[in-house]
C-alpha positions as CSV (number, residue, x, y, z in Angstrom):
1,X,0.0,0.0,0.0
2,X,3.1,2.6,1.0
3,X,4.4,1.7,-2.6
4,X,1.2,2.6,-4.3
5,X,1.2,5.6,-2.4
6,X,4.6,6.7,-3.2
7,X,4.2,5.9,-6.9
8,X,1.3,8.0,-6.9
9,X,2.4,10.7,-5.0
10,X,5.6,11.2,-7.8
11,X,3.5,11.0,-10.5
12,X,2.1,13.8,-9.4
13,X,5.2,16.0,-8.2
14,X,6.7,15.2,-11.9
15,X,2.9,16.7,-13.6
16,X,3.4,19.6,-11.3
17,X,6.6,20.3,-11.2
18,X,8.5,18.7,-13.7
19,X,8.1,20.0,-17.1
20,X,6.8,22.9,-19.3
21,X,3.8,20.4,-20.7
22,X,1.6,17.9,-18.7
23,X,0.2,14.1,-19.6
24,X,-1.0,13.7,-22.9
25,X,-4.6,15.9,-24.1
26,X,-3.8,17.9,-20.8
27,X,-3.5,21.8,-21.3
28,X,-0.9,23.4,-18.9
29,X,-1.3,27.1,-17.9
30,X,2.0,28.5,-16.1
31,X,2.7,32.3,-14.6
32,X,5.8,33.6,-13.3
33,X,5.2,37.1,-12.1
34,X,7.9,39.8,-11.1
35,X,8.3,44.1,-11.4
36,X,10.9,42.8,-13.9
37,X,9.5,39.7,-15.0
38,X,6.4,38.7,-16.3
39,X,5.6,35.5,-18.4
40,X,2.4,33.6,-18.6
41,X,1.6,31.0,-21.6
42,X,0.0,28.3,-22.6
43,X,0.0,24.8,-23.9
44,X,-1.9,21.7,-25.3
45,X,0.0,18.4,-25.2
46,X,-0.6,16.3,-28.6
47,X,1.1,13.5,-27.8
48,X,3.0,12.1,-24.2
49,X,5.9,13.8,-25.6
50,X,5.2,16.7,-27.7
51,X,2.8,20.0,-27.0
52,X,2.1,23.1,-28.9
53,X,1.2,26.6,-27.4
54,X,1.0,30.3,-26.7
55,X,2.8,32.9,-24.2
56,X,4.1,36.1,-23.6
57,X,6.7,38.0,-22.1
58,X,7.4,40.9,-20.6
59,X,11.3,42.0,-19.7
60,X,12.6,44.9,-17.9
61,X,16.4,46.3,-17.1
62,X,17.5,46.4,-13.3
63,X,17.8,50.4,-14.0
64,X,14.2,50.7,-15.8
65,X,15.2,51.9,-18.7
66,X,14.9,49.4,-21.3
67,X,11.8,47.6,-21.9
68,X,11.0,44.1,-23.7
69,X,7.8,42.9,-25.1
70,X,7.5,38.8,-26.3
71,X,4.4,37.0,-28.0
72,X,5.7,33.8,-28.9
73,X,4.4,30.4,-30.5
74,X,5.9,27.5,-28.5
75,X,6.7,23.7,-29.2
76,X,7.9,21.5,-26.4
77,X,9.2,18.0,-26.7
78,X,10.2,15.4,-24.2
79,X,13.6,14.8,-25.0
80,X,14.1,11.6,-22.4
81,X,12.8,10.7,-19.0
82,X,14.4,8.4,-16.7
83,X,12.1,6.2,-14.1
84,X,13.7,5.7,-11.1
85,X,11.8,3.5,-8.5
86,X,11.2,6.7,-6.6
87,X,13.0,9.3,-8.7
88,X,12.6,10.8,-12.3
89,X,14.4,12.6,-14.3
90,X,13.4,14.5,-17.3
91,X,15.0,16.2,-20.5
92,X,13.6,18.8,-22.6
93,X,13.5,21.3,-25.2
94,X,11.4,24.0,-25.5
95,X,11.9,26.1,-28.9
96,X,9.6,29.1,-29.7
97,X,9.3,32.2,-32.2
98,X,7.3,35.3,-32.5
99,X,7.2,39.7,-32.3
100,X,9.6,41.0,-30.0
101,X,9.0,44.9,-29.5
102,X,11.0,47.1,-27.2
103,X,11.1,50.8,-25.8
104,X,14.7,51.9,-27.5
105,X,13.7,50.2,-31.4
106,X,10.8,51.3,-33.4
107,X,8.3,48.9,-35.1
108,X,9.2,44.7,-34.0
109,X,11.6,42.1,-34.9
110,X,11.4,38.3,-35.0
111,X,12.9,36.8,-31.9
112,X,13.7,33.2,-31.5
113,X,13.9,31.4,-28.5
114,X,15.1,27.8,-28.6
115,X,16.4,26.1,-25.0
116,X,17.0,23.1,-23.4
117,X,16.3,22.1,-19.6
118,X,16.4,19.4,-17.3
119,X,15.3,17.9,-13.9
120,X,15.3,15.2,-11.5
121,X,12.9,14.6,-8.8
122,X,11.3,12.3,-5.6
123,X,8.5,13.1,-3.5
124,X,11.1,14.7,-1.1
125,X,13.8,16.6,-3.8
126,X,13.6,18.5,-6.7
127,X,16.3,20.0,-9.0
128,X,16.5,21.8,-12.7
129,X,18.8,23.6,-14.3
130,X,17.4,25.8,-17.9
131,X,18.7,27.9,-20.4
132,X,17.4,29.4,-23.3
133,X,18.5,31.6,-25.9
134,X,16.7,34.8,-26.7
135,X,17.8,36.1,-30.1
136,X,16.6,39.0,-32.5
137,X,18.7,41.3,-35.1
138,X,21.3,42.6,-32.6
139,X,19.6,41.6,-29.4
140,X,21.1,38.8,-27.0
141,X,18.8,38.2,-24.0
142,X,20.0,34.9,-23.2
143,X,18.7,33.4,-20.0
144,X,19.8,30.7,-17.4
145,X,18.2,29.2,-14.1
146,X,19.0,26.9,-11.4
147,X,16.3,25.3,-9.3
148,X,16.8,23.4,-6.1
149,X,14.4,22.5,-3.3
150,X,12.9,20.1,-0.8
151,X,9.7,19.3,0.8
152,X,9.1,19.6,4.4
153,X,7.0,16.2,4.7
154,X,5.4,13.4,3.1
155,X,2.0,13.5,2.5
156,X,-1.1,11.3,0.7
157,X,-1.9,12.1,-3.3
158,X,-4.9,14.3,-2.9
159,X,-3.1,16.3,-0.2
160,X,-1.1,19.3,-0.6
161,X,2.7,19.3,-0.5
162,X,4.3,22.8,0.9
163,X,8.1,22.8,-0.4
164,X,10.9,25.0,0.1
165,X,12.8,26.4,-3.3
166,X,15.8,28.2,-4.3
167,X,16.1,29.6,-7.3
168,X,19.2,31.7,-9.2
169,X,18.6,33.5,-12.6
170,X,20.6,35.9,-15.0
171,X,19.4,37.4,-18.2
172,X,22.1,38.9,-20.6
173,X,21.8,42.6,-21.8
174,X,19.0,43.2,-19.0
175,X,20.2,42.5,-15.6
176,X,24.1,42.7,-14.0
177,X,22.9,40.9,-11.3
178,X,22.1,37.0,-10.3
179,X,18.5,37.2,-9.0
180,X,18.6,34.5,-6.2
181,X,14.8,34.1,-4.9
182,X,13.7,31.7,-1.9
183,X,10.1,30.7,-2.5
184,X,7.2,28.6,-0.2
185,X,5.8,26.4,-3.1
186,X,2.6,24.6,-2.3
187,X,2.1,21.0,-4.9
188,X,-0.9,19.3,-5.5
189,X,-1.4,16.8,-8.0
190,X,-2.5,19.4,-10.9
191,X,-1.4,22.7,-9.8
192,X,1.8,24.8,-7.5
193,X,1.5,28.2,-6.4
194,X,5.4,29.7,-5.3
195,X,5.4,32.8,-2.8
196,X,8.9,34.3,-2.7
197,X,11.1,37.6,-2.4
198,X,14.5,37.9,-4.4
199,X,18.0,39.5,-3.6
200,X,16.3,43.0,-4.7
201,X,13.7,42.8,-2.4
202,X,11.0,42.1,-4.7
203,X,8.0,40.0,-5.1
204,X,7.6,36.9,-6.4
205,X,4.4,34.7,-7.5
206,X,4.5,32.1,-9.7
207,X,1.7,29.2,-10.7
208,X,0.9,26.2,-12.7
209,X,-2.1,24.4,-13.8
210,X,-3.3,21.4,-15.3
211,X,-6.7,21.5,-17.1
């Protein structure tokens, strides 16, 4: 009975924590919200391992002076995962393309955005490292992340999961900074919601959702 429960209880930290798509005909919706950061898309998985979708982006300098503005179309594929008896781990690429409009050009260009990512995960430990490459005509915004965190205790599948998370981030041509952010993240087995408060001393709020 333990073992069902464990099984159970990692399938659902990997849907809700893992990766940037869900189980197969799911639709994920994911938010990360900042002063300087503020993404929220979309996406529909087709297949177990491939999903299309929507998002957009809004970027801002640590000195407020330049501004970024991203719609993008999104494809994310399942590049390997790795079944542990209590563990997974995942590999990913997430590649997208769209209008990228900003306060010191005039009119838009076509930014592409390919990156890969990976993670590993129990019931108990989580970990993920991203980059991704944000490119137009003679704009680098390329951006990095490191994720690590734990959970305070063990609980049943339909209960909720509160987690500690660390998280450092750097985006070239934007910030000279690393943003390191602690964050309260609490799981359930089709949704997270992260409270946190970065190195700058601002607010955090991030979410995911499975439909």
């Amino acid at each position: 009975m333990k073992h069902w429960l464990i099984t159970l209880a990692l399938a659902a930290a990997a849907s809700a924590q893992a990766g940037p798509m869900g189980f197969k005909d799911s639709t994920m919706a994911m938010g990360d919200f900042s002063p300087n950061w503020r993404e929220a898309w979309v996406n529909h998985a087709l297949t177990p391992r491939d999903a299309l979708g929507a998002g957009g982006l809004f970027m801002r300098s640590d000195d407020h002076r330049l501004t970024r503005e991203f719609a993008e179309l999104t494809y994310t594929r399942l590049l390997k995962r790795i079944n542990g008896e209590h563990s997974q781990a995942n590999f990913w690429f997430v590649g997208g393309a769209g209008e990228l409009r900003g306060n010191d050009f005039a009119g838009s260009k076509t930014m592409l955005a390919p990156g890969v990512s990976a993670d590993y995960e129990t019931t108990r430990f989580y970990a993920s490292g991203s980059l991704r490459l944000y490119r137009a005509p003679g704009i680098n915004h390329d951006f990095a992340s490191v994720r690590t965190g734990f959970s305070f205790y063990e609980v049943d599948y339909d209960e909720i999961q509160p987690w500690f998370i660390l998280e450092a981030r750097r985006m070239r041509g934007l910030s000279e900074k690393t943003e390191i952010t602690p964050m309260l993240r609490f799981i359930h087995n089709r949704y997270f919601v992260e409270l946190g408060v970065n190195n700058m001393k601002q607010g955090r709020f991030n979410f995911m959702y499975i439909f």
